[in-house]
C-alpha distance (Angstrom), angle and dihedral (degrees) to the residues before:
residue distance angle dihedral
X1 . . .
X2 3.80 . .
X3 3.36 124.5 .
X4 3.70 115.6 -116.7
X5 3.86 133.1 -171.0
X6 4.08 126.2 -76.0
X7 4.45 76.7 -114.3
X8 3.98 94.7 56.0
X9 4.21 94.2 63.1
X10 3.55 128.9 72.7
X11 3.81 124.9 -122.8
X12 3.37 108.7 -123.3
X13 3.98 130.5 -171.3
X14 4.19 124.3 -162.3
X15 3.84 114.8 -148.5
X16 3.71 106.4 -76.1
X17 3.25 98.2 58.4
X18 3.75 93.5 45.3
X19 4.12 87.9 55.2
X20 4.21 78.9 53.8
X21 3.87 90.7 55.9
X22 4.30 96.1 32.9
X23 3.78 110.3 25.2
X24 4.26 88.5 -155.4
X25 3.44 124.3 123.8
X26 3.65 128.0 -94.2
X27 4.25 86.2 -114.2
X28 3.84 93.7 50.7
X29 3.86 90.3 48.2
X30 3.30 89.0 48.4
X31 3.53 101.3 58.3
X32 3.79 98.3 43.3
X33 3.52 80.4 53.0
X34 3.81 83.2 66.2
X35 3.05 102.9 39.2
X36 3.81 93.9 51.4
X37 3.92 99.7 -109.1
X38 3.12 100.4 110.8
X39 3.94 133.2 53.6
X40 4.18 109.1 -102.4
X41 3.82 129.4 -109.5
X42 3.30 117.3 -124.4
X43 3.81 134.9 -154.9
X44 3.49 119.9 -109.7
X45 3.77 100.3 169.5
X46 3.94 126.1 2.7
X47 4.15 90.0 -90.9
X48 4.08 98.1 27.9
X49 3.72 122.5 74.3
X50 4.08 123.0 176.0
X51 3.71 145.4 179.3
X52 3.10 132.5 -115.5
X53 3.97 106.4 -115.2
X54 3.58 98.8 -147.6
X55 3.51 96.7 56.5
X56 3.80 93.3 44.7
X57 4.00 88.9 52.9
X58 3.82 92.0 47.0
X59 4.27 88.9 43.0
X60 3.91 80.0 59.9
X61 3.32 94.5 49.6
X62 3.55 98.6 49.4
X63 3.65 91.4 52.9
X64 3.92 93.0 45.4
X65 3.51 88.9 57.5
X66 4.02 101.0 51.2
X67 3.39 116.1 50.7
X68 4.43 123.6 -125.5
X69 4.04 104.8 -119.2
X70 3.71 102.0 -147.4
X71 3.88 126.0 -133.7
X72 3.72 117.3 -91.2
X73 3.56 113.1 -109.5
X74 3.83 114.8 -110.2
X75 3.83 117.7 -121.1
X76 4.23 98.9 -124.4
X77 4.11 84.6 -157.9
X78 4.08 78.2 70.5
X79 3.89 98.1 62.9
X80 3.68 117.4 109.9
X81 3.81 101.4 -153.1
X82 4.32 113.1 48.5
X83 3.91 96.9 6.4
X84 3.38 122.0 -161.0
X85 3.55 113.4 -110.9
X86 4.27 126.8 -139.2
């Protein structure tokens, strides 16, 4: 096998040291996964999957940089079955 440069192999993480660097869990990762919002495990050997560490860093990044707009809160006073009464 020839011997290549520290630049020619990919950096790879396996799962607990992805849930160091994105404290989700497993089911959420999986479904952005699916979705395509999140970068894709790959299988290394038939019981070992990993990431790819430079797209985990850049996913990060990406989501540093814009920011999550949260939900607006629903006014309970609204609801048509057990209102909430003044």
């Amino acid at each position: 096998m020839p011997k290549g440069t520290p630049a020619d192999y990919t950096r790879t993480i396996r799962r607990h040291q992805l849930k160091e660097m994105v404290p989700l869990a497993d089911s959420t990762i999986f479904e952005m996964e699916r979705r395509g919002e999140f970068p894709r495990r790959y299988a290394l050997l038939p019981r070992t999957v990993v990431w790819n560490l430079a797209e985990v860093e850049a996913w990060l990044a990406d989501r540093r940089a814009r920011p999550i707009f949260r939900a607006q809160h629903v006014d309970v006073r609204d609801r048509r079955t057990r209102p909430v009464k003044d």
